[in-house]
DRENLO-878012 format. One line per field, with one value per atom (N, C-alpha, C): residue number from 0; x negated, y, z negated; atom name. Coordinates in steps of 0.1 Angstrom, whole numbers, plus 5000, padded with zeros to 4 digits. Example, Ala and Ser with C-alpha at 12.3 -4.5 7.8 and 13.67 -1.06 7.14 Angstrom:
BEGIN
drenti <- (0, 0, 0, 1, 1, 1)
X <- (4868, 4877, 4868, 4872, 4863, 4871)
Y <- (4943, 4955, 4967, 4978, 4989, 5000)
Z <- (4922, 4922, 4922, 4929, 4929, 4921)
vomi <- (N, CA, C, N, CA, C)
//
This chain:
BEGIN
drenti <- (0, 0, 0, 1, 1, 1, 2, 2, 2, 3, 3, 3, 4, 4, 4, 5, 5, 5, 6, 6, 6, 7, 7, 7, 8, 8, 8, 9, 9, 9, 10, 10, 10, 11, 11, 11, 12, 12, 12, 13, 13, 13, 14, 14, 14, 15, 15, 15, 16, 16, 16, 17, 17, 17, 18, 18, 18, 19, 19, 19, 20, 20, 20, 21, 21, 21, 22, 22, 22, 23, 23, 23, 24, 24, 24, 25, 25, 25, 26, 26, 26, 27, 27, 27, 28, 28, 28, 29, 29, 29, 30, 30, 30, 31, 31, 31, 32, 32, 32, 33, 33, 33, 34, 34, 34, 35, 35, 35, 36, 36, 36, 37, 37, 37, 38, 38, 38, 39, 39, 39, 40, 40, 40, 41, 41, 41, 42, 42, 42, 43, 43, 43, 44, 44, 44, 45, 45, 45, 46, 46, 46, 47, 47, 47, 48, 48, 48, 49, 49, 49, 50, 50, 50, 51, 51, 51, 52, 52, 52, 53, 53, 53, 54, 54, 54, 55, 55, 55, 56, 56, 56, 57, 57, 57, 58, 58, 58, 59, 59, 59, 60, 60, 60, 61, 61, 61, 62, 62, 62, 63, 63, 63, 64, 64, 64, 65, 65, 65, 66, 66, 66, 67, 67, 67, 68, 68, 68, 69, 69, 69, 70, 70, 70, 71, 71, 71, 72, 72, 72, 73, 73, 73, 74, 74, 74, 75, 75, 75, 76, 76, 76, 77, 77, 77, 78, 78, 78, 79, 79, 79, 80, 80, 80, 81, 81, 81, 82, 82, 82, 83, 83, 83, 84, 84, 84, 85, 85, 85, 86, 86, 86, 87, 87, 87, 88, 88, 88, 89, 89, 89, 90, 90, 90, 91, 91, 91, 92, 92, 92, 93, 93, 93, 94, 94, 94, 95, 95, 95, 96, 96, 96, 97, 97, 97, 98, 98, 98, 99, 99, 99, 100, 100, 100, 101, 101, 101, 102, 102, 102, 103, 103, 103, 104, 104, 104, 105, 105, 105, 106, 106, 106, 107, 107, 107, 108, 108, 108, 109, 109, 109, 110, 110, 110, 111, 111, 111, 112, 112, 112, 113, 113, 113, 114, 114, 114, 115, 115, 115, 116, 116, 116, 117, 117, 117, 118, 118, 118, 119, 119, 119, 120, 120, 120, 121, 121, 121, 122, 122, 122, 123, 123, 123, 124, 124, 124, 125, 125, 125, 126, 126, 126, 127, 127, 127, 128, 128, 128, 129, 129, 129, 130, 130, 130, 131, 131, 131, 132, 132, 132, 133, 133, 133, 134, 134, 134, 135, 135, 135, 136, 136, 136, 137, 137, 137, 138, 138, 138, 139, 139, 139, 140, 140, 140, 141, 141, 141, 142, 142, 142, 143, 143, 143, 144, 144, 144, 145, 145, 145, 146, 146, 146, 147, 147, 147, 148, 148, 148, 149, 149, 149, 150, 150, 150, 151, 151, 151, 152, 152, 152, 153, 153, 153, 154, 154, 154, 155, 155, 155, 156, 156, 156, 157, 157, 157, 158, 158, 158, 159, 159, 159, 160, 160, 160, 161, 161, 161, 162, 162, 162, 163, 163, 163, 164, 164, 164, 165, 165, 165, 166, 166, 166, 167, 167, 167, 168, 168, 168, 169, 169, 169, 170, 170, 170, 171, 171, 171, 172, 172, 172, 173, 173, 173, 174, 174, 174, 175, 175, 175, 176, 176, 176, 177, 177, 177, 178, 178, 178, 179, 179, 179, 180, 180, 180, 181, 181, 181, 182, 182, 182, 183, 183, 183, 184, 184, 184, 185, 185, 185, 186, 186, 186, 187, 187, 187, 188, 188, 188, 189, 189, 189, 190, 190, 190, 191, 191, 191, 192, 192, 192, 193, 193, 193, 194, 194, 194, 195, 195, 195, 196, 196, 196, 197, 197, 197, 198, 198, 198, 199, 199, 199, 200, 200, 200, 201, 201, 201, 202, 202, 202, 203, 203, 203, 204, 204, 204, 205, 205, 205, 206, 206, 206, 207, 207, 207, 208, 208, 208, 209, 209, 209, 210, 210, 210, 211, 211, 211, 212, 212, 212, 213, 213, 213, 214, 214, 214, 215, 215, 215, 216, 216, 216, 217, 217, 217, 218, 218, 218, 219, 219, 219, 220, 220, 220, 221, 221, 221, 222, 222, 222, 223, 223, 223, 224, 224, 224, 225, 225, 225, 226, 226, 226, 227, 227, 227, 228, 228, 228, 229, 229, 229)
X <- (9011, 9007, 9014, 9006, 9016, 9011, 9024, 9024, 9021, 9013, 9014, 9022, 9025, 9033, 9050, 9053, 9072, 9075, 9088, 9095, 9112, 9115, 9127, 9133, 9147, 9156, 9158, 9151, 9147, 9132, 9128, 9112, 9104, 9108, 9095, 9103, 9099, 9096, 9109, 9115, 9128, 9139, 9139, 9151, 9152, 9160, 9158, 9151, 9142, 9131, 9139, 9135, 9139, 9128, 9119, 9107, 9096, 9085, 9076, 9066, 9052, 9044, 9031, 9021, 9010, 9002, 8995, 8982, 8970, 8965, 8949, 8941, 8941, 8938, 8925, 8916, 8903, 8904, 8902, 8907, 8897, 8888, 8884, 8894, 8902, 8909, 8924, 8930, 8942, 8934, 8919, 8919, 8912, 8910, 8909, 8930, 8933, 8947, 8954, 8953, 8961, 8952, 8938, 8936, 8940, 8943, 8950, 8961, 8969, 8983, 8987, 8977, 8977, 8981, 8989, 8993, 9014, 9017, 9030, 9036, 9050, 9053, 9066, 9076, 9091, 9091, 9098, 9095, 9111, 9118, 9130, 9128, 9142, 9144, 9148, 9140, 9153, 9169, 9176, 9188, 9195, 9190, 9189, 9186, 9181, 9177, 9190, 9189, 9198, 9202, 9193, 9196, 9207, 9214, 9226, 9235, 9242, 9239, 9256, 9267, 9279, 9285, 9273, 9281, 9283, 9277, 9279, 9257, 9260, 9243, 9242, 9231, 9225, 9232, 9226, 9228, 9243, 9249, 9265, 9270, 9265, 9272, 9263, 9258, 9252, 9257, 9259, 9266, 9280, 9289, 9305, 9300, 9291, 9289, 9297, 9292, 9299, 9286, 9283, 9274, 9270, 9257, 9254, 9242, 9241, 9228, 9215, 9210, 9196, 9189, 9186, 9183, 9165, 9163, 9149, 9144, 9129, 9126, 9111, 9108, 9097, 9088, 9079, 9069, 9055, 9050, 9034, 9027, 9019, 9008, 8994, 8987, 8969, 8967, 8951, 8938, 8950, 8947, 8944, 8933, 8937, 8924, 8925, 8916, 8920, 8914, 8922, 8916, 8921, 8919, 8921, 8915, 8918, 8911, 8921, 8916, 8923, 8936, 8932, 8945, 8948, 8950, 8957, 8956, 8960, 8960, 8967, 8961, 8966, 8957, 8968, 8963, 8968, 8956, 8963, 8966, 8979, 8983, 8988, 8991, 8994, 9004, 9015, 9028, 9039, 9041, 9050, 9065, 9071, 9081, 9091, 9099, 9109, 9104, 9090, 9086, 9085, 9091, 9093, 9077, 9071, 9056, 9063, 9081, 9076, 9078, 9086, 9081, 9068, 9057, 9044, 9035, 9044, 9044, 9044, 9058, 9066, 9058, 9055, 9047, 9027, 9029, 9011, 9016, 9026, 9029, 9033, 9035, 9037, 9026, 9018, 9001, 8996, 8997, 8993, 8996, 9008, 9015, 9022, 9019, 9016, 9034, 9039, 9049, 9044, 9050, 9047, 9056, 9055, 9065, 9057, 9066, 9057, 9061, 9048, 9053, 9049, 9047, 9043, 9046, 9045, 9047, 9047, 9035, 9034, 9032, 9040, 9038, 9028, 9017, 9007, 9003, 9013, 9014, 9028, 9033, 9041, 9039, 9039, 9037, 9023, 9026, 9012, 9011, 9020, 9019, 9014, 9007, 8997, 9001, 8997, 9005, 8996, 8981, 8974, 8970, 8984, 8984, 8999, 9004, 9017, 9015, 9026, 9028, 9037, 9035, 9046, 9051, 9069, 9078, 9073, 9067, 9061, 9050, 9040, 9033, 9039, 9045, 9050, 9060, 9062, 9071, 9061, 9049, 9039, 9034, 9034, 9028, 9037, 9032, 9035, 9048, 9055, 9063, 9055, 9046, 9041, 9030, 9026, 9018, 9025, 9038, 9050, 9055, 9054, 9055, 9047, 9037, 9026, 9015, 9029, 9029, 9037, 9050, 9059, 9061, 9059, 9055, 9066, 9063, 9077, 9086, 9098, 9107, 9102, 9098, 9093, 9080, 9078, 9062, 9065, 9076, 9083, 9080, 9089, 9088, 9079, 9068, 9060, 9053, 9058, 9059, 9070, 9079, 9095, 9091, 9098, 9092, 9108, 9103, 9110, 9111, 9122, 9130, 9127, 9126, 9126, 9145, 9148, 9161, 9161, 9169, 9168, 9178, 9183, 9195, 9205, 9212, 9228, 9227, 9218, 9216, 9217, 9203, 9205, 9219, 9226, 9239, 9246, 9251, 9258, 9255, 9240, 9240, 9242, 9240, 9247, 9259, 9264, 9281, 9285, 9273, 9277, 9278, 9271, 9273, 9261, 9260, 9251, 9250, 9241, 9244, 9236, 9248, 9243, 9229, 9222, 9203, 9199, 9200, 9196, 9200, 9212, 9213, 9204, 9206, 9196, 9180, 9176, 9159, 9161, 9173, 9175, 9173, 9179, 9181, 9165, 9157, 9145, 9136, 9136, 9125, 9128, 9145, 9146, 9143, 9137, 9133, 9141, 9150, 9158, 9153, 9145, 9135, 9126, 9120, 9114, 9121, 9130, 9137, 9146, 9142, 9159, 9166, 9158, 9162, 9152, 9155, 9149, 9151, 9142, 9147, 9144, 9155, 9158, 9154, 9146, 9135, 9140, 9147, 9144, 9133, 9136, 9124, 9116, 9121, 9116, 9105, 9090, 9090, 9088, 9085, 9083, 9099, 9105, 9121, 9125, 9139, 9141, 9152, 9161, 9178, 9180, 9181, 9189, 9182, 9186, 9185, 9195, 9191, 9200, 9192, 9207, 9200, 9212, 9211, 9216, 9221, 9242, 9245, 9252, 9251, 9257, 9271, 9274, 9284, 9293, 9286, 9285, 9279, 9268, 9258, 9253, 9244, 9241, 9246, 9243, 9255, 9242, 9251, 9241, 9243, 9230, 9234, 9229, 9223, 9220, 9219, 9227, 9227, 9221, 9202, 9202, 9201, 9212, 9213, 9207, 9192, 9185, 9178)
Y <- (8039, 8028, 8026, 8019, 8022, 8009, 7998, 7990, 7991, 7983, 7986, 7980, 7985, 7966, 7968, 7974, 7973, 7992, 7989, 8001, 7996, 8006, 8001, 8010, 8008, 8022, 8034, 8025, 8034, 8041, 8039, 8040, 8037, 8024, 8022, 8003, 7998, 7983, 7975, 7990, 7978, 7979, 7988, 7986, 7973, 7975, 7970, 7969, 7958, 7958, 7964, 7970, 7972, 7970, 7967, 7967, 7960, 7948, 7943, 7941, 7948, 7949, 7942, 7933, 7927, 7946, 7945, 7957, 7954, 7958, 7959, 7974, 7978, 7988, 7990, 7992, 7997, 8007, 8001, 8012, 8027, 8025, 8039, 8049, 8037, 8042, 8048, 8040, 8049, 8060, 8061, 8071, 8085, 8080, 8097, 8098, 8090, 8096, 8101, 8096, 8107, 8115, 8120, 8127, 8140, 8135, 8146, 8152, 8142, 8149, 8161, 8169, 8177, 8189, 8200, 8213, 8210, 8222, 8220, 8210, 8201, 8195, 8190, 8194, 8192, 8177, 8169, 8157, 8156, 8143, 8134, 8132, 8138, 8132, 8116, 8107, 8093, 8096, 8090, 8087, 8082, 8076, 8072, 8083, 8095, 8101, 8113, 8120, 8124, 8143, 8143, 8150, 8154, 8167, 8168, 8176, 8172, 8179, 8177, 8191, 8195, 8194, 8195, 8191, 8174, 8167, 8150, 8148, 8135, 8130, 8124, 8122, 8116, 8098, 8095, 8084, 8079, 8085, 8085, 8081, 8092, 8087, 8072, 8070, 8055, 8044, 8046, 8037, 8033, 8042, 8042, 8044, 8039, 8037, 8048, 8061, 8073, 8077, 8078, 8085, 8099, 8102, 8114, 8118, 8127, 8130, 8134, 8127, 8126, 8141, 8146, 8162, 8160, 8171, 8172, 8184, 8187, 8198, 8203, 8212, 8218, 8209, 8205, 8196, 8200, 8203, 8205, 8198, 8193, 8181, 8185, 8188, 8189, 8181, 8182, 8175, 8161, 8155, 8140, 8131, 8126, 8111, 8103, 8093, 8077, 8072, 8066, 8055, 8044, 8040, 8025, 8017, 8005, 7995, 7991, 7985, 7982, 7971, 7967, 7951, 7961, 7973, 7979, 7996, 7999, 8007, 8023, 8030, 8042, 8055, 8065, 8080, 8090, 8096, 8107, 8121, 8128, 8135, 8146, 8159, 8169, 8175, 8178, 8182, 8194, 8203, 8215, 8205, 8214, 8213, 8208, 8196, 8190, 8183, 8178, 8169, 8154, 8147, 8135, 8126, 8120, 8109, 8102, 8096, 8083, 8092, 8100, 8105, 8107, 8113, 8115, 8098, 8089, 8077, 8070, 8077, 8073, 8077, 8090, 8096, 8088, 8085, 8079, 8066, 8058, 8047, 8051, 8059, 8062, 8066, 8073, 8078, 8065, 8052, 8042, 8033, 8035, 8029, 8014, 8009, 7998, 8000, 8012, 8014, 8009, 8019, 8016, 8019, 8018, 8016, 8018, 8027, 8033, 8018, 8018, 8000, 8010, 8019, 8025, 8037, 8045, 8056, 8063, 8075, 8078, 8092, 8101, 8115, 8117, 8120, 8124, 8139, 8152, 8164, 8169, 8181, 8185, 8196, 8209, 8221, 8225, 8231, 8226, 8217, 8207, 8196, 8185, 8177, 8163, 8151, 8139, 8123, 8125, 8128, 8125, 8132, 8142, 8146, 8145, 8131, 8127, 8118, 8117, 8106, 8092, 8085, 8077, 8073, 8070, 8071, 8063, 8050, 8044, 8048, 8057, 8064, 8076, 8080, 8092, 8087, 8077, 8071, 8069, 8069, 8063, 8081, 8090, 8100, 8104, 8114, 8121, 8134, 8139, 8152, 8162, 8167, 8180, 8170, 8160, 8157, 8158, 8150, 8156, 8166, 8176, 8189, 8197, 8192, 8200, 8193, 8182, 8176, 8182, 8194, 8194, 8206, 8212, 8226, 8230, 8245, 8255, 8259, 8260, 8263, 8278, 8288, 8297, 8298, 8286, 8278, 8269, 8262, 8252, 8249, 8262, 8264, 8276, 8281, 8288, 8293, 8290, 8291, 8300, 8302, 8314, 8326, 8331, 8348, 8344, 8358, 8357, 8372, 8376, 8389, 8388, 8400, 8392, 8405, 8401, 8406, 8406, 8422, 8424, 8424, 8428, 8434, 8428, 8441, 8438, 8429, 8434, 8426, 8413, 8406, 8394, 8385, 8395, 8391, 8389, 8396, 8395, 8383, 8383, 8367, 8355, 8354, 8343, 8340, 8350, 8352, 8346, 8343, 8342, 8353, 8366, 8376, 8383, 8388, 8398, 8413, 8423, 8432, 8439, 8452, 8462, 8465, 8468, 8468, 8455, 8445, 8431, 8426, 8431, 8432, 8438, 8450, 8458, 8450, 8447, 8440, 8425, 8420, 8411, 8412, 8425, 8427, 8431, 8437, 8445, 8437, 8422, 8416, 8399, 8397, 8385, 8384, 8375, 8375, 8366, 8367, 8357, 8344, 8351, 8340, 8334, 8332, 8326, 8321, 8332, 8324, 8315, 8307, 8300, 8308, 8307, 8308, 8320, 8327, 8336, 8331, 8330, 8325, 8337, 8337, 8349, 8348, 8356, 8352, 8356, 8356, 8360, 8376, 8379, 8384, 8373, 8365, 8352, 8344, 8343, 8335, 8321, 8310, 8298, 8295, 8301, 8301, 8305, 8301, 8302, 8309, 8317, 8321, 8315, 8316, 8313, 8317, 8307, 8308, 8314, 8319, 8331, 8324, 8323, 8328, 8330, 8332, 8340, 8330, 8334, 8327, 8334, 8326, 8334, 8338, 8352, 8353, 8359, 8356, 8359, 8366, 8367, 8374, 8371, 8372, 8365, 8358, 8347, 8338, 8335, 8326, 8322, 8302, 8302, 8284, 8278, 8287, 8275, 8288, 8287, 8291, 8284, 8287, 8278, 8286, 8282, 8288, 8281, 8279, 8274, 8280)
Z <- (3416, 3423, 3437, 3447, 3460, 3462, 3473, 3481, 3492, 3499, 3513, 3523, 3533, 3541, 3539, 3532, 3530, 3529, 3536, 3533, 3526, 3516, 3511, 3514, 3512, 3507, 3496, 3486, 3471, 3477, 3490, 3487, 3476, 3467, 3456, 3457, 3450, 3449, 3448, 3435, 3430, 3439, 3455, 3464, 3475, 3480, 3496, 3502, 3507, 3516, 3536, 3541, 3551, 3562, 3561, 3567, 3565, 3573, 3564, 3574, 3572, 3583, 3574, 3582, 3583, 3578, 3565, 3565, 3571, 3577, 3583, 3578, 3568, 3566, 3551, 3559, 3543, 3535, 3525, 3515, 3520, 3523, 3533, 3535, 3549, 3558, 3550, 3538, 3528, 3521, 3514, 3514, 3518, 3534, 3541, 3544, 3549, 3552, 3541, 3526, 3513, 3514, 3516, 3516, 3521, 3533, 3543, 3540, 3531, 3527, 3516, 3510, 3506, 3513, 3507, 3508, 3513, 3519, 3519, 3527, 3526, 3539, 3535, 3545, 3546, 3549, 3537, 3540, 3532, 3543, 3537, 3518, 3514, 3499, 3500, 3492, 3491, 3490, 3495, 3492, 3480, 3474, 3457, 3449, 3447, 3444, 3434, 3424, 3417, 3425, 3440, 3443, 3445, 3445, 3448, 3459, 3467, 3479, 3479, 3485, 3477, 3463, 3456, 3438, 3439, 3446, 3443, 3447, 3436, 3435, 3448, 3459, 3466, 3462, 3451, 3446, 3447, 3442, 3442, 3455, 3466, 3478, 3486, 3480, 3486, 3473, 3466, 3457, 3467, 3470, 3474, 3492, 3491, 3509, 3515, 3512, 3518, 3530, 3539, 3545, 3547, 3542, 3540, 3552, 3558, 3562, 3553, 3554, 3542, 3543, 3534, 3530, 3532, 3536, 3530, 3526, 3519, 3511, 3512, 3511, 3511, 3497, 3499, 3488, 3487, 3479, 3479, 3466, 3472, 3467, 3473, 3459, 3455, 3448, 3448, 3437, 3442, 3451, 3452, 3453, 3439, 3438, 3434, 3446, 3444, 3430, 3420, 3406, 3411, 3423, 3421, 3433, 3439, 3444, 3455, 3466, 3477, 3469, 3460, 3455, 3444, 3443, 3431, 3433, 3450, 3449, 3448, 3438, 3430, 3430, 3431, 3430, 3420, 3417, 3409, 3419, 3414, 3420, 3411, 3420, 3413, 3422, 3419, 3427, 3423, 3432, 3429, 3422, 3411, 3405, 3418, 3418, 3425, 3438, 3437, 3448, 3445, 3455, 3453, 3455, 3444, 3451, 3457, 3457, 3468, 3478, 3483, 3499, 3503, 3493, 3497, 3501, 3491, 3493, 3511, 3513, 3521, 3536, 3533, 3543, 3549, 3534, 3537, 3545, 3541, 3548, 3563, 3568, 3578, 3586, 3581, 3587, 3592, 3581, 3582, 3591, 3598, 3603, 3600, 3587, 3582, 3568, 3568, 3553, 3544, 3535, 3519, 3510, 3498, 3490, 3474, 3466, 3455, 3444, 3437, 3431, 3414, 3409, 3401, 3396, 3383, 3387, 3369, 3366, 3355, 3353, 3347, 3348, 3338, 3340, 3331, 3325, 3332, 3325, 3331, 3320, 3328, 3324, 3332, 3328, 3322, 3304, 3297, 3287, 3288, 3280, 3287, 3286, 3288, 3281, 3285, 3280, 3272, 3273, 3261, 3249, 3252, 3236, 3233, 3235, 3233, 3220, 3209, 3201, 3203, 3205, 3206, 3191, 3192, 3181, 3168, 3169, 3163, 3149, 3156, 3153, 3149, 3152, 3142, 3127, 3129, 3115, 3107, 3107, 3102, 3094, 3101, 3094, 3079, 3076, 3065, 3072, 3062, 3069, 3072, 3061, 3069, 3084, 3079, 3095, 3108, 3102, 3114, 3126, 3110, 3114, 3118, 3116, 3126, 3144, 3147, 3156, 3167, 3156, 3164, 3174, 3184, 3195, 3190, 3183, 3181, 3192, 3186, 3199, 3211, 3201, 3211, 3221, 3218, 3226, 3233, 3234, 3238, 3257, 3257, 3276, 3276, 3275, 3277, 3288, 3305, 3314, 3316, 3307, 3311, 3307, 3315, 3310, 3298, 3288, 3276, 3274, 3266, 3257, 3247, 3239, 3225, 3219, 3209, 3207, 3195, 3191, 3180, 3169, 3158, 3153, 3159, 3165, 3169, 3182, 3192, 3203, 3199, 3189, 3188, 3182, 3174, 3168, 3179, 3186, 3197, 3206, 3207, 3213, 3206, 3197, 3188, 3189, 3196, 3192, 3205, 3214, 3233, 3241, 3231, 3240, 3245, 3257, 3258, 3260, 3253, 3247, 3265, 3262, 3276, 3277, 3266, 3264, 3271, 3267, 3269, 3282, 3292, 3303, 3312, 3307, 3314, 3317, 3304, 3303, 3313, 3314, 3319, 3335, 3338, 3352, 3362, 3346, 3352, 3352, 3342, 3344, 3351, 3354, 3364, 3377, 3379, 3395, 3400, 3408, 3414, 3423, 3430, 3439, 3430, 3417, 3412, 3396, 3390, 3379, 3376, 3373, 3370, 3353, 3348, 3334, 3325, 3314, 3308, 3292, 3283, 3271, 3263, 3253, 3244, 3234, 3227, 3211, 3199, 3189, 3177, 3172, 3163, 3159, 3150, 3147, 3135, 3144, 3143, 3149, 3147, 3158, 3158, 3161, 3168, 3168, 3184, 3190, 3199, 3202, 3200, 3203, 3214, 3224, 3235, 3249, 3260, 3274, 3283, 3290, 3302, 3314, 3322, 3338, 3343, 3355, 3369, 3377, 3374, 3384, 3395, 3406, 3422, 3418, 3418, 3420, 3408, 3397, 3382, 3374, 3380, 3370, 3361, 3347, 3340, 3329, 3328, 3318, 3304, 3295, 3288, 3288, 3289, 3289, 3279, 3268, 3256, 3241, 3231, 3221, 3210, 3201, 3193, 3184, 3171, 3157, 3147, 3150, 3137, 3129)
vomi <- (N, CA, C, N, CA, C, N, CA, C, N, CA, C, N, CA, C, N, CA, C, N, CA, C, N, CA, C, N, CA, C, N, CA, C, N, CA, C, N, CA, C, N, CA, C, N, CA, C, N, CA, C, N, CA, C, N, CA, C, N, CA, C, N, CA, C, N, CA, C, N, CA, C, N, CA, C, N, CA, C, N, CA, C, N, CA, C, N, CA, C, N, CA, C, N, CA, C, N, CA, C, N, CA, C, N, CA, C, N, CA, C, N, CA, C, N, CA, C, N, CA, C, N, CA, C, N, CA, C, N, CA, C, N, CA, C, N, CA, C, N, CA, C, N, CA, C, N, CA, C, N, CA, C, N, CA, C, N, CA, C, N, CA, C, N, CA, C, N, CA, C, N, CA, C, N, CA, C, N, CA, C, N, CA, C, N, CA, C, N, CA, C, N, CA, C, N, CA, C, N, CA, C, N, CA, C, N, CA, C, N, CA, C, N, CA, C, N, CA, C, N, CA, C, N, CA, C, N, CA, C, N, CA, C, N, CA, C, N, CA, C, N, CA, C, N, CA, C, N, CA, C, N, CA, C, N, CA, C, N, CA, C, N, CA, C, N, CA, C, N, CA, C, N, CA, C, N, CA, C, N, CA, C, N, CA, C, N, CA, C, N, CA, C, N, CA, C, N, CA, C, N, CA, C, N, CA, C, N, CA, C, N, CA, C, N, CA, C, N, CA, C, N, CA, C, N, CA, C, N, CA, C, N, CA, C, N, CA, C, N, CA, C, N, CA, C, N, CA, C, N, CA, C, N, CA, C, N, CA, C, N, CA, C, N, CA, C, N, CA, C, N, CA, C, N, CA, C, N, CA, C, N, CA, C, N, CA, C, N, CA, C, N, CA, C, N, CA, C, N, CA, C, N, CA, C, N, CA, C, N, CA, C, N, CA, C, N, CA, C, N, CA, C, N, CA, C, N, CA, C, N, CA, C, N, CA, C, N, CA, C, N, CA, C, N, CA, C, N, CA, C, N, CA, C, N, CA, C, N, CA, C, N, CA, C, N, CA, C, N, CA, C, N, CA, C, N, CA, C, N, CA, C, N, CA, C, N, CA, C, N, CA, C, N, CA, C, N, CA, C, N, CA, C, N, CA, C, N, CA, C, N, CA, C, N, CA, C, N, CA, C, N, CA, C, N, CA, C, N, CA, C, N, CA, C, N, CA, C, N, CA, C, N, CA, C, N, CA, C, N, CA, C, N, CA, C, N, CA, C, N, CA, C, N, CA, C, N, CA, C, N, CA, C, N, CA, C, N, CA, C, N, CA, C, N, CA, C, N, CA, C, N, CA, C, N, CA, C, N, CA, C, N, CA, C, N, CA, C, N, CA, C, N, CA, C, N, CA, C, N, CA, C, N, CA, C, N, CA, C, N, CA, C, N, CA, C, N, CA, C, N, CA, C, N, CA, C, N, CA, C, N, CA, C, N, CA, C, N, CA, C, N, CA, C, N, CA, C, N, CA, C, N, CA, C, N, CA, C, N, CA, C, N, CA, C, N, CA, C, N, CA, C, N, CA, C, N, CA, C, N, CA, C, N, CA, C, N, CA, C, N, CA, C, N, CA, C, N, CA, C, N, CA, C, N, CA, C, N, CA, C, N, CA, C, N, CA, C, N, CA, C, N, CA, C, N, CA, C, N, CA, C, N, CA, C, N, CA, C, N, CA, C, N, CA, C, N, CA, C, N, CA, C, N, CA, C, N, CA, C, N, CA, C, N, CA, C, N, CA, C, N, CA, C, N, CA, C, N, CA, C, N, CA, C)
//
């Protein structure tokens, strides 16, 4: 949901108003201008934000009134559409992994020349999971165990967007152990992409099961950042 008329410091409702402009604008007119805002665009992070910029959060340093020069980031935003009404109005949106809506927010208010301010805000998929095949906690107390359990995405299905190893025998022993085996290095080294991986997750031969995540640190080489022995 977006406001029109105010800009804050949080860029969304519950900050600091900094700004408060008369709108004159038809819902027409907000939405050919979101329209426009689709594809890439280096736009300011909030300041509030958990970004982190020298190993301290964005947030942090505006808590202790430290002054920071405000960062900004490469953002891309498709399939924008309006579901809503000049007195309630809202878009669905689709956005590369680490883009901020209120700056897309922040930016439409500015096209507008009128600021805005995000008053709303609902992640409706992430990856290949969707809200509407979510349970809420309620509802799941209410099922049976096996209904439970077949509610629940197996760990090897889990992040299914990661490229994955699978590990065998001694290899896999060794990673249990926090270690990685020179084989499993090797597959590590031939199938990580540094410009696009953060992380590689390590498989069992068992499936429905997960061993462990690897990635790539500067300087170090590959670590492991999550061992699960279930």
């Amino acid at each position: 949901g977006i406001k029109l008329g105010i800009t804050t410091d949080s860029l969304d409702i519950t900050g600091q108003i900094l700004t408060e402009k008369n709108v004159d604008c038809s819902f027409e007119k907000i939405c050919d201008e979101a329209l426009k805002i689709q594809g890439e665009y280096l736009l300011p992070i909030q300041m509030l934000s958990a970004k982190k910029i020298d190993g301290k959060k964005l947030y942090e340093y505006a808590r202790e009134g430290v002054p920071v020069e405000q960062p900004s980031k490469l953002m891309n935003f498709w399939s924008v559409t309006p579901v809503g009404a000049l007195k309630n109005i809202q878009f669905d949106i689709s956005c590369s992994k680490g883009s901020f809506i209120r700056s897309w927010v922040q930016h439409l208010g500015e096209k507008l020349i009128c600021g805005a301010a995000m008053s709303s805000l609902v992640r409706t998929r992430s990856h290949q999971y969707s809200l509407i095949d979510a349970i809420d906690l309620d509802k799941l107390e209410t099922l049976t165990e096996n209904e439970r359990l077949s509610r629940l995405v197996p760990l090897d299905q889990a992040i299914g967007g990661i490229k994955s190893i699978r590990a065998r025998g001694q290899d896999a022993t060794l990673m249990r152990n926090g270690q990685i085996s020179h084989k499993l290095r090797r597959e590590l080294i031939s199938k990580f992409n540094p410009d696009k991986d953060e992380i590689i997750q390590i498989l069992p031969e068992e499936k429905r099961k997960l061993l462990a995540l690897v990635g790539l640190e500067k300087g170090l080489g590959f670590k492991i950042k999550r061992v699960f022995n279930c």
